[in-house]
C-alpha positions as CSV (number, residue, x, y, z in Angstrom):
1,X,0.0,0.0,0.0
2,X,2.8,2.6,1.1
3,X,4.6,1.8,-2.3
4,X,1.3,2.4,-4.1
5,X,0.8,5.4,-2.3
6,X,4.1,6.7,-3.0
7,X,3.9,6.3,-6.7
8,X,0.4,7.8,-7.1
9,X,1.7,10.8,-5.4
10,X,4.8,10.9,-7.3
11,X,2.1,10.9,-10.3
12,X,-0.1,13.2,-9.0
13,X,3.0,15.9,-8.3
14,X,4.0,15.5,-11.4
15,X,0.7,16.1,-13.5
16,X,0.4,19.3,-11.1
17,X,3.8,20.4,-12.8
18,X,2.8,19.3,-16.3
19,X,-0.6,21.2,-15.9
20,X,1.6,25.1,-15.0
21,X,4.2,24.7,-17.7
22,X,1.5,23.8,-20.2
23,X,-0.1,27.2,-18.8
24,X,2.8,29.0,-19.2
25,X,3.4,27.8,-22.8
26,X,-0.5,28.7,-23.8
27,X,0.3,32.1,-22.2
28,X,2.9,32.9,-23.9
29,X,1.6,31.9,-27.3
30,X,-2.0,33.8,-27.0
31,X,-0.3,36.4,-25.0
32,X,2.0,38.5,-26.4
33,X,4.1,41.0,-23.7
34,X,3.2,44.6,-23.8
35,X,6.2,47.2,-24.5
36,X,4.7,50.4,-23.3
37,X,7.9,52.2,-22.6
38,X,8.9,55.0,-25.1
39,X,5.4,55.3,-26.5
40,X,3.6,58.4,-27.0
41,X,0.3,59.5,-25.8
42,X,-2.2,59.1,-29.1
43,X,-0.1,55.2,-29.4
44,X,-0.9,54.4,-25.6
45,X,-4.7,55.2,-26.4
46,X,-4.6,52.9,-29.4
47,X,-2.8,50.5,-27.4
48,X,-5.7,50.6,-25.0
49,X,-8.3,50.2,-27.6
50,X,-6.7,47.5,-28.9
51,X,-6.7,46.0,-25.4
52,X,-10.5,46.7,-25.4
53,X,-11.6,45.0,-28.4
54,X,-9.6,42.1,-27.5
55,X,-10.7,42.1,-24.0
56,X,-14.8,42.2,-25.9
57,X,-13.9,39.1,-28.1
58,X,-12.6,37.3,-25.5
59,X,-16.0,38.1,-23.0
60,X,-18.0,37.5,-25.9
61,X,-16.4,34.1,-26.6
62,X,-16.5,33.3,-22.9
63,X,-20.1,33.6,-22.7
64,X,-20.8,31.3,-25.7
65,X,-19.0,28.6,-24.0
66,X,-21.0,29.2,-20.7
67,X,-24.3,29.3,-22.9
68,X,-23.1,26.0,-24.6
69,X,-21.6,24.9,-21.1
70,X,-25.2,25.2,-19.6
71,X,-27.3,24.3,-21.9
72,X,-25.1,21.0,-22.2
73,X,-26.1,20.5,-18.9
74,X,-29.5,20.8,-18.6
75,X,-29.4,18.5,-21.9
76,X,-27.7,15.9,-19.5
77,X,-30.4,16.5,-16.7
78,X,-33.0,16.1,-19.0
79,X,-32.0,12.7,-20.4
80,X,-31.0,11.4,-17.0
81,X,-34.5,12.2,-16.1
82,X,-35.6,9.8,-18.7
83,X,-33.7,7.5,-18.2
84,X,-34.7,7.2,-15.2
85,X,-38.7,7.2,-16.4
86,X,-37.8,4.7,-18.7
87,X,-36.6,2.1,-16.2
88,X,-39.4,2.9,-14.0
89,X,-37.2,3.7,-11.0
90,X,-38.3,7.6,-9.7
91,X,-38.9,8.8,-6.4
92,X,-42.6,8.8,-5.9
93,X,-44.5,11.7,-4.6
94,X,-46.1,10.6,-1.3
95,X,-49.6,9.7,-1.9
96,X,-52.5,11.8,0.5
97,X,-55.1,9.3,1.9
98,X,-58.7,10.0,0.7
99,X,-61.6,8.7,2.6
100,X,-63.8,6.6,-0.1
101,X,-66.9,5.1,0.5
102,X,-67.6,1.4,-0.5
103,X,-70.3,2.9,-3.2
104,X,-67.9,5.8,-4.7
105,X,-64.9,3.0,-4.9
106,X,-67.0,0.3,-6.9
107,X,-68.6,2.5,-9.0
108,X,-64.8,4.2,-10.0
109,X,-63.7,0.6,-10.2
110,X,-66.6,-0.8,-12.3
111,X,-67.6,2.5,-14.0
112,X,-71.1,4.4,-13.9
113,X,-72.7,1.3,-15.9
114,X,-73.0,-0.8,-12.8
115,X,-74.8,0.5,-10.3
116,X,-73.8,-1.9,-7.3
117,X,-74.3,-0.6,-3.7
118,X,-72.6,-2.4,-1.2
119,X,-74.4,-1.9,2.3
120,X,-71.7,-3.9,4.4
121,X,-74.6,-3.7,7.7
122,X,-77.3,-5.3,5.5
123,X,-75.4,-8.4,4.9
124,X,-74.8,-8.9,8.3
125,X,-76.9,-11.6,10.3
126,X,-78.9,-10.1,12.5
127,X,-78.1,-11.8,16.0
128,X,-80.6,-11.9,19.1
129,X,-78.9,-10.5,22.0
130,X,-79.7,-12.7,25.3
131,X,-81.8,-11.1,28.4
132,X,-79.0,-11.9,30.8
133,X,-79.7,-9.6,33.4
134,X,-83.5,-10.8,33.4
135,X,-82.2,-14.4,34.5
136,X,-79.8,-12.7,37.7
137,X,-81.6,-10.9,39.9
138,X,-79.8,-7.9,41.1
139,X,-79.4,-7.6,45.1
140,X,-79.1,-4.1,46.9
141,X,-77.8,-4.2,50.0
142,X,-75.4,-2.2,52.0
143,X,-72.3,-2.4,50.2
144,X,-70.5,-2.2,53.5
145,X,-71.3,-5.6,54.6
146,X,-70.7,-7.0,51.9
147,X,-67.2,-6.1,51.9
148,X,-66.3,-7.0,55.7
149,X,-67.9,-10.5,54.8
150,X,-65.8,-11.6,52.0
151,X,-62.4,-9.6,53.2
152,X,-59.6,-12.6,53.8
153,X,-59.5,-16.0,52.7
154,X,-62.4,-17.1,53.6
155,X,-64.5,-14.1,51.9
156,X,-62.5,-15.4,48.6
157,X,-63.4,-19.0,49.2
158,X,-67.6,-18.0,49.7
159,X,-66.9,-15.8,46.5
160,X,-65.4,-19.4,44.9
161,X,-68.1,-21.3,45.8
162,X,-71.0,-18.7,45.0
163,X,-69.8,-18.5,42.0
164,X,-69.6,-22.1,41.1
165,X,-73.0,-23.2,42.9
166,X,-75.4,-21.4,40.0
167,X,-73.6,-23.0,36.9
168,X,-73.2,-26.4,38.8
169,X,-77.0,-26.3,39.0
Protein backbone atom coordinates (compact mmCIF):
# COMPACT_ATOMS: atom_id res chain seq x y z
CA UNK A 1 0.00 0.00 0.00
CA UNK A 2 2.79 2.63 1.11
CA UNK A 3 4.63 1.79 -2.32
CA UNK A 4 1.33 2.35 -4.14
CA UNK A 5 0.78 5.41 -2.30
CA UNK A 6 4.12 6.68 -2.97
CA UNK A 7 3.86 6.26 -6.70
CA UNK A 8 0.38 7.78 -7.12
CA UNK A 9 1.73 10.82 -5.42
CA UNK A 10 4.85 10.86 -7.35
CA UNK A 11 2.13 10.89 -10.33
CA UNK A 12 -0.10 13.23 -8.97
CA UNK A 13 3.00 15.92 -8.30
CA UNK A 14 3.96 15.48 -11.44
CA UNK A 15 0.69 16.12 -13.46
CA UNK A 16 0.40 19.28 -11.15
CA UNK A 17 3.81 20.38 -12.82
CA UNK A 18 2.82 19.30 -16.33
CA UNK A 19 -0.58 21.23 -15.88
CA UNK A 20 1.57 25.07 -15.00
CA UNK A 21 4.23 24.70 -17.73
CA UNK A 22 1.51 23.83 -20.24
CA UNK A 23 -0.15 27.17 -18.77
CA UNK A 24 2.82 28.98 -19.22
CA UNK A 25 3.36 27.82 -22.83
CA UNK A 26 -0.53 28.73 -23.80
CA UNK A 27 0.28 32.15 -22.21
CA UNK A 28 2.94 32.92 -23.85
CA UNK A 29 1.61 31.87 -27.34
CA UNK A 30 -2.05 33.77 -26.96
CA UNK A 31 -0.34 36.39 -24.97
CA UNK A 32 2.02 38.48 -26.39
CA UNK A 33 4.06 41.02 -23.72
CA UNK A 34 3.18 44.58 -23.77
CA UNK A 35 6.20 47.21 -24.51
CA UNK A 36 4.71 50.40 -23.32
CA UNK A 37 7.90 52.23 -22.62
CA UNK A 38 8.91 55.00 -25.10
CA UNK A 39 5.38 55.32 -26.50
CA UNK A 40 3.63 58.39 -27.03
CA UNK A 41 0.31 59.54 -25.82
CA UNK A 42 -2.19 59.08 -29.09
CA UNK A 43 -0.14 55.15 -29.38
CA UNK A 44 -0.89 54.38 -25.63
CA UNK A 45 -4.74 55.16 -26.36
CA UNK A 46 -4.57 52.91 -29.36
CA UNK A 47 -2.85 50.53 -27.37
CA UNK A 48 -5.68 50.58 -24.96
CA UNK A 49 -8.32 50.18 -27.64
CA UNK A 50 -6.68 47.45 -28.92
CA UNK A 51 -6.66 46.00 -25.38
CA UNK A 52 -10.55 46.72 -25.40
CA UNK A 53 -11.63 44.95 -28.43
CA UNK A 54 -9.57 42.11 -27.46
CA UNK A 55 -10.68 42.14 -24.02
CA UNK A 56 -14.84 42.19 -25.92
CA UNK A 57 -13.89 39.08 -28.13
CA UNK A 58 -12.62 37.29 -25.45
CA UNK A 59 -15.98 38.12 -22.99
CA UNK A 60 -17.98 37.47 -25.88
CA UNK A 61 -16.42 34.07 -26.57
CA UNK A 62 -16.51 33.35 -22.89
CA UNK A 63 -20.06 33.61 -22.67
CA UNK A 64 -20.82 31.28 -25.66
CA UNK A 65 -18.95 28.57 -23.99
CA UNK A 66 -21.03 29.22 -20.73
CA UNK A 67 -24.32 29.29 -22.90
CA UNK A 68 -23.15 25.99 -24.60
CA UNK A 69 -21.61 24.92 -21.09
CA UNK A 70 -25.18 25.20 -19.60
CA UNK A 71 -27.25 24.29 -21.94
CA UNK A 72 -25.13 21.01 -22.16
CA UNK A 73 -26.14 20.50 -18.91
CA UNK A 74 -29.46 20.84 -18.63
CA UNK A 75 -29.41 18.51 -21.89
CA UNK A 76 -27.71 15.95 -19.51
CA UNK A 77 -30.43 16.49 -16.68
CA UNK A 78 -32.95 16.13 -19.03
CA UNK A 79 -31.97 12.75 -20.38
CA UNK A 80 -30.98 11.39 -17.02
CA UNK A 81 -34.48 12.23 -16.06
CA UNK A 82 -35.59 9.85 -18.71
CA UNK A 83 -33.69 7.49 -18.15
CA UNK A 84 -34.66 7.25 -15.20
CA UNK A 85 -38.66 7.20 -16.44
CA UNK A 86 -37.78 4.68 -18.72
CA UNK A 87 -36.57 2.13 -16.24
CA UNK A 88 -39.43 2.90 -13.97
CA UNK A 89 -37.22 3.73 -10.98
CA UNK A 90 -38.33 7.59 -9.67
CA UNK A 91 -38.90 8.84 -6.45
CA UNK A 92 -42.65 8.84 -5.89
CA UNK A 93 -44.48 11.65 -4.59
CA UNK A 94 -46.14 10.64 -1.32
CA UNK A 95 -49.65 9.69 -1.93
CA UNK A 96 -52.53 11.77 0.55
CA UNK A 97 -55.14 9.35 1.93
CA UNK A 98 -58.72 10.00 0.70
CA UNK A 99 -61.64 8.65 2.64
CA UNK A 100 -63.78 6.57 -0.05
CA UNK A 101 -66.94 5.08 0.46
CA UNK A 102 -67.63 1.43 -0.52
CA UNK A 103 -70.25 2.95 -3.24
CA UNK A 104 -67.88 5.83 -4.73
CA UNK A 105 -64.92 2.98 -4.90
CA UNK A 106 -67.00 0.32 -6.89
CA UNK A 107 -68.64 2.54 -9.00
CA UNK A 108 -64.77 4.20 -9.95
CA UNK A 109 -63.71 0.60 -10.16
CA UNK A 110 -66.64 -0.85 -12.28
CA UNK A 111 -67.57 2.46 -13.97
CA UNK A 112 -71.06 4.44 -13.90
CA UNK A 113 -72.66 1.34 -15.88
CA UNK A 114 -72.99 -0.79 -12.83
CA UNK A 115 -74.84 0.46 -10.28
CA UNK A 116 -73.78 -1.92 -7.33
CA UNK A 117 -74.29 -0.63 -3.69
CA UNK A 118 -72.62 -2.44 -1.16
CA UNK A 119 -74.44 -1.90 2.29
CA UNK A 120 -71.69 -3.88 4.36
CA UNK A 121 -74.58 -3.69 7.73
CA UNK A 122 -77.32 -5.28 5.51
CA UNK A 123 -75.37 -8.45 4.91
CA UNK A 124 -74.81 -8.94 8.34
CA UNK A 125 -76.86 -11.60 10.34
CA UNK A 126 -78.94 -10.15 12.47
CA UNK A 127 -78.06 -11.76 16.02
CA UNK A 128 -80.56 -11.90 19.08
CA UNK A 129 -78.85 -10.51 21.96
CA UNK A 130 -79.72 -12.69 25.25
CA UNK A 131 -81.78 -11.09 28.40
CA UNK A 132 -78.96 -11.91 30.75
CA UNK A 133 -79.75 -9.60 33.43
CA UNK A 134 -83.46 -10.75 33.41
CA UNK A 135 -82.18 -14.39 34.51
CA UNK A 136 -79.77 -12.65 37.72
CA UNK A 137 -81.57 -10.91 39.89
CA UNK A 138 -79.85 -7.92 41.15
CA UNK A 139 -79.44 -7.56 45.14
CA UNK A 140 -79.09 -4.06 46.92
CA UNK A 141 -77.82 -4.16 50.04
CA UNK A 142 -75.35 -2.18 52.02
CA UNK A 143 -72.28 -2.42 50.21
CA UNK A 144 -70.48 -2.22 53.51
CA UNK A 145 -71.27 -5.61 54.60
CA UNK A 146 -70.66 -6.99 51.92
CA UNK A 147 -67.16 -6.05 51.92
CA UNK A 148 -66.29 -7.02 55.67
CA UNK A 149 -67.88 -10.49 54.80
CA UNK A 150 -65.77 -11.57 52.02
CA UNK A 151 -62.42 -9.58 53.15
CA UNK A 152 -59.58 -12.63 53.85
CA UNK A 153 -59.45 -16.00 52.74
CA UNK A 154 -62.40 -17.11 53.63
CA UNK A 155 -64.50 -14.10 51.88
CA UNK A 156 -62.50 -15.39 48.61
CA UNK A 157 -63.41 -18.99 49.18
CA UNK A 158 -67.60 -18.05 49.72
CA UNK A 159 -66.91 -15.75 46.49
CA UNK A 160 -65.40 -19.42 44.88
CA UNK A 161 -68.07 -21.31 45.79
CA UNK A 162 -70.98 -18.70 44.99
CA UNK A 163 -69.76 -18.45 41.98
CA UNK A 164 -69.60 -22.14 41.09
CA UNK A 165 -73.00 -23.19 42.89
CA UNK A 166 -75.39 -21.37 39.98
CA UNK A 167 -73.63 -22.97 36.95
CA UNK A 168 -73.23 -26.39 38.81
CA UNK A 169 -77.03 -26.34 38.97
Amino acid sequence: KSLMLAKAKEEWDQEIVDKQAEKERYLSERVTPLHTSGLSLSQLQDLCRELHEKVEIVDEERYDIEAKCNHNTREIKDLKIKVLDLRGKFKRPPLRRVRVSADAMLRALLGSKHKVSMDLRANLKSVKKEDTEKERPVEVGDWRKNVEAMSGMEGRKKMFDAAKSPTGQ
